[in-house]
C-alpha positions as a printed Julia matrix, in Angstrom:
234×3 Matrix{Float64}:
  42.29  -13.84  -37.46
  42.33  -16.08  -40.06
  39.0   -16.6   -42.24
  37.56  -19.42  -42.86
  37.2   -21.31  -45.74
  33.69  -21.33  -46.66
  34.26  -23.49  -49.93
  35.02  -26.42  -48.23
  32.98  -26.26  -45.3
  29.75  -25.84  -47.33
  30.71  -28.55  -49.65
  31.59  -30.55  -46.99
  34.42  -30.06  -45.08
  35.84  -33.4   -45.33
  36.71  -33.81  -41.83
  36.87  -37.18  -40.61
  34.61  -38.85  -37.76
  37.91  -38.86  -35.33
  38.85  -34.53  -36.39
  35.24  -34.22  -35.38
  35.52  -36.38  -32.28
  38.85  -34.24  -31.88
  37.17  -30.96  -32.97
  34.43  -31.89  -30.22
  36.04  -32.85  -27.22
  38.25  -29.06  -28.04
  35.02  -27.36  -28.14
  34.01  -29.07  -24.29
  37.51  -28.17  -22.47
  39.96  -30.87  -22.78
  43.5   -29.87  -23.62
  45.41  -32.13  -26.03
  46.6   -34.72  -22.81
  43.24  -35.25  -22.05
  41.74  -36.04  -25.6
  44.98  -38.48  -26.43
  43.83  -39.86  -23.38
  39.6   -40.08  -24.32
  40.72  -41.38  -28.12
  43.18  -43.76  -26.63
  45.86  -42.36  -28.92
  49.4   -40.64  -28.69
  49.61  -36.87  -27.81
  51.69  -36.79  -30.76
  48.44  -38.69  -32.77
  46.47  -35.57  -31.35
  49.2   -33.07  -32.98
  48.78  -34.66  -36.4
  45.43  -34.75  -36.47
  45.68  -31.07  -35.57
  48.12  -30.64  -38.69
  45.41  -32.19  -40.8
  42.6   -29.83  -39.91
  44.33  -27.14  -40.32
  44.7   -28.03  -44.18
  41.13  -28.12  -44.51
  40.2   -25.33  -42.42
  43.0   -22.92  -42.44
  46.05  -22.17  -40.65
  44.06  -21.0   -37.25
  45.33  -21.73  -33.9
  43.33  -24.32  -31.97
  41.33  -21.45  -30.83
  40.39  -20.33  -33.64
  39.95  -23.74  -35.56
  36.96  -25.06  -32.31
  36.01  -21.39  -32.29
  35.05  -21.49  -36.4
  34.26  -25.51  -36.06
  31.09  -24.38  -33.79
  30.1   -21.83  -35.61
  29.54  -23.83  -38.67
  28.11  -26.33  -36.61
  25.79  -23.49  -35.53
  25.3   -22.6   -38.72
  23.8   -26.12  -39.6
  21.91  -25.95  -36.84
  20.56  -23.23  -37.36
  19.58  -24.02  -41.08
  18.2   -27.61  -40.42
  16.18  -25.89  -38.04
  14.32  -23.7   -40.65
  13.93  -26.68  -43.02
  12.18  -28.34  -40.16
  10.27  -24.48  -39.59
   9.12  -24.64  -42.8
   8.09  -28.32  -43.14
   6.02  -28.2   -39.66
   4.72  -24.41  -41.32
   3.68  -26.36  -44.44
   1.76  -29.45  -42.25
   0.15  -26.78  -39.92
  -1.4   -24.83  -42.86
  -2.37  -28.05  -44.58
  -4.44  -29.13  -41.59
  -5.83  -26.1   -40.96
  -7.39  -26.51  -44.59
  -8.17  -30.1   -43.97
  -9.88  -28.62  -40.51
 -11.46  -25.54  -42.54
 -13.03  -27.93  -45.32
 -14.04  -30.93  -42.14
 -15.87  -27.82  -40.91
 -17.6   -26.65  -44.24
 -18.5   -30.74  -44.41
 -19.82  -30.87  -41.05
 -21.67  -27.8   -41.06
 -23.16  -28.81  -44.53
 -24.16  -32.04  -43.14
 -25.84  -31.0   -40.03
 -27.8   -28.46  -42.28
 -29.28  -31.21  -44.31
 -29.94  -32.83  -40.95
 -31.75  -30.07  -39.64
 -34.21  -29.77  -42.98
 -34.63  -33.1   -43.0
 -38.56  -33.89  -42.18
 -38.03  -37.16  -40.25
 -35.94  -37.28  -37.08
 -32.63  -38.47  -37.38
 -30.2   -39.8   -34.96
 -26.15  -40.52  -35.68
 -25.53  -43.84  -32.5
 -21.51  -45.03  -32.28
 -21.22  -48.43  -32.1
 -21.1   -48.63  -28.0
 -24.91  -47.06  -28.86
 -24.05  -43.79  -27.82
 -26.02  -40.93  -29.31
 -23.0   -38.57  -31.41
 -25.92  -36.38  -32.89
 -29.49  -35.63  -33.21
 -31.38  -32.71  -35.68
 -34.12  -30.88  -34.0
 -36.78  -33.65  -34.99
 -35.5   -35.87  -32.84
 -34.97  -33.85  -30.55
 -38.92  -32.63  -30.44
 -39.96  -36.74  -31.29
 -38.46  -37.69  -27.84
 -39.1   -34.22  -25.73
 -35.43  -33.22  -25.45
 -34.3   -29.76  -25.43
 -31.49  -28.92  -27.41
 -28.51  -31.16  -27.4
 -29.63  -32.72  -24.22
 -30.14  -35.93  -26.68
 -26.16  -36.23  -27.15
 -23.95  -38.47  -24.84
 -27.31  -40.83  -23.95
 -27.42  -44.27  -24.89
 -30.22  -44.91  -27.7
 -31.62  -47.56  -25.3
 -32.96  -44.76  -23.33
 -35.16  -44.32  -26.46
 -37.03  -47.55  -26.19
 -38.93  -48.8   -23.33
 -37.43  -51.08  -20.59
 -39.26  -54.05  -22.06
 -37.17  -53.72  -25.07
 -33.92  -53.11  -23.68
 -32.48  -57.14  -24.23
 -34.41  -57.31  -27.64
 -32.65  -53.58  -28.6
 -29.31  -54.49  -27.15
 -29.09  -57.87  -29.3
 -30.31  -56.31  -32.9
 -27.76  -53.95  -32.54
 -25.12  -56.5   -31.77
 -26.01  -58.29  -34.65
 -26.71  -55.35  -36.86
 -23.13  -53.6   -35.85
 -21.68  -57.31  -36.27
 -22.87  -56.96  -40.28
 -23.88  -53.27  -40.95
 -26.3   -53.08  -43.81
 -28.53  -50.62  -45.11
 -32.13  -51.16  -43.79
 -35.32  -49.47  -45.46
 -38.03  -47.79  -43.01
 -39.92  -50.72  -41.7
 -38.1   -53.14  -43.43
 -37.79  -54.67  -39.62
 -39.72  -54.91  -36.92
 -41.66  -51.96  -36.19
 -41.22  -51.16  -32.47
 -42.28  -48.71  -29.64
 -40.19  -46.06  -28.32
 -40.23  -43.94  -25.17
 -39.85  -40.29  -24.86
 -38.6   -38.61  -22.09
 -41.46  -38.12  -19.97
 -41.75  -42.08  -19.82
 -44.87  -42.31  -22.54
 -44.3   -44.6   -25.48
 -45.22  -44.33  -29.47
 -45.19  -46.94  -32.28
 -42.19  -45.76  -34.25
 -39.96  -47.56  -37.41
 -36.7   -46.82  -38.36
 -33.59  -46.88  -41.39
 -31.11  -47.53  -40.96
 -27.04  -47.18  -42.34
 -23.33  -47.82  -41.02
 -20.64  -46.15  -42.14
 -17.1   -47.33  -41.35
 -15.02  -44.48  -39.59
 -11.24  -43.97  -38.02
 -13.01  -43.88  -34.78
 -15.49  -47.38  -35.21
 -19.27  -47.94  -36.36
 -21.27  -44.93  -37.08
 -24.66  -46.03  -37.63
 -27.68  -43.28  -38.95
 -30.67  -43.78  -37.72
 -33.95  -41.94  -39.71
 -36.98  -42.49  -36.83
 -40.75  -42.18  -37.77
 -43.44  -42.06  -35.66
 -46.09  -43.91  -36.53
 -48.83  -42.99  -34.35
 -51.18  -41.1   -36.93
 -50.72  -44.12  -39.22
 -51.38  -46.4   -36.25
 -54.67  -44.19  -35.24
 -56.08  -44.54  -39.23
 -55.69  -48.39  -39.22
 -57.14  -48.77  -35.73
 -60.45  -46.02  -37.46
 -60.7   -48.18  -40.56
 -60.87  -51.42  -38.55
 -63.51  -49.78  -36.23
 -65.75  -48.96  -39.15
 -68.9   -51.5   -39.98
């Protein structure tokens, strides 16, 4: 058997789109009557076309010439498949990192949640509850994590609930940063059903999934109790 030549195949093996058409319908079964007959062309069209490929891929029988024609079709295959290996290899690696340094920045952040002394709540912009430190958790009477998934309108008492709903409309409508107590101070419920005076901050940050507004709660009932004591006294 004949070898192939590799010099013109890898540069290119200048076969036309009809010897590859030709080449192809070879390669599935059908004899020289029934290609002429697929390309619309002459059987003798078929025989030249033959003649040509073998200049630029040896003198092989037709055998031969579809048996080396997939093989370096293989070949390509075969290679553009490891390009696209190593590409996908190269994007899974670099989101892993992206994931691994996400994690570091998450993990970070809920520290500085957890030390923070005021309770702290993270509220999408449907007012869903994404995260709460342990203050919060405590401030309301939650156990751990129980706070996540509720609707920060369970954290204010039914009274409220229009009033709530409609600042944070209007706050999620223009996010701004708002200091503690800048607003009205308001009560909110824990989850036993009792109620404290409370004030909050609050901040929006823009994110690929909407609104994510923090929250910093204080609970103002010892501050409440010393006014009410100093107004008592003569």
């Amino acid at each position: 058997m004949h070898a192939l030549d590799r010099r013109t195949t890898e540069e290119g093996p200048l076969l036309s789109p009809r010897e590859h058409e030709l080449l192809t319908l070879a390669a599935k079964g059908h004899t020289d009557q029934g290609i002429a007959h697929h390309l619309g062309i002459s059987l003798a069209t078929v025989g030249t076309y033959w003649g040509r490929i073998r200049i630029k891929m040896g003198p092989l029988n037709r055998t031969e010439l579809v048996a080396h024609y997939l093989q370096d079709a293989a070949e390509k295959t075969v290679n553009q498949l490891k390009e696209d290996n190593s590409r996908l290899l190269e994007q899974v690696q670099e989101h892993a990192k992206t994931v691994r340094l996400l994690k570091t920045s998450l993990e970070l952040f809920r520290g500085l949640l957890e030390t923070a002394p005021d309770a702290i709540v993270l509220v999408s912009g449907e007012g869903t509850i994404e995260l709460a430190n342990q203050q919060a958790e405590e401030m309301f009477g939650y156990g751990k994590a129980e706070m996540l998934g509720l609707h920060v309108s369970q954290l204010v008492p039914e009274r409220y609930h229009d009033r709530h709903q409609a600042h944070m409309r209007a706050y999620n409508a223009s996010p701004s940063k708002r200091r503690m107590g800048e607003h009205l101070a308001t009560h909110a419920r824990r989850r036993d059903g009792s109620e404290f005076p409370m004030a909050t901050a609050l901040s929006a940050t823009e994110t690929p999934s909407g609104i994510l507004v923090t929250c910093i709660i204080r609970d103002l009932t010892d501050l409440a109790g010393s006014t009410q004591a100093s107004a008592d006294r003569p």
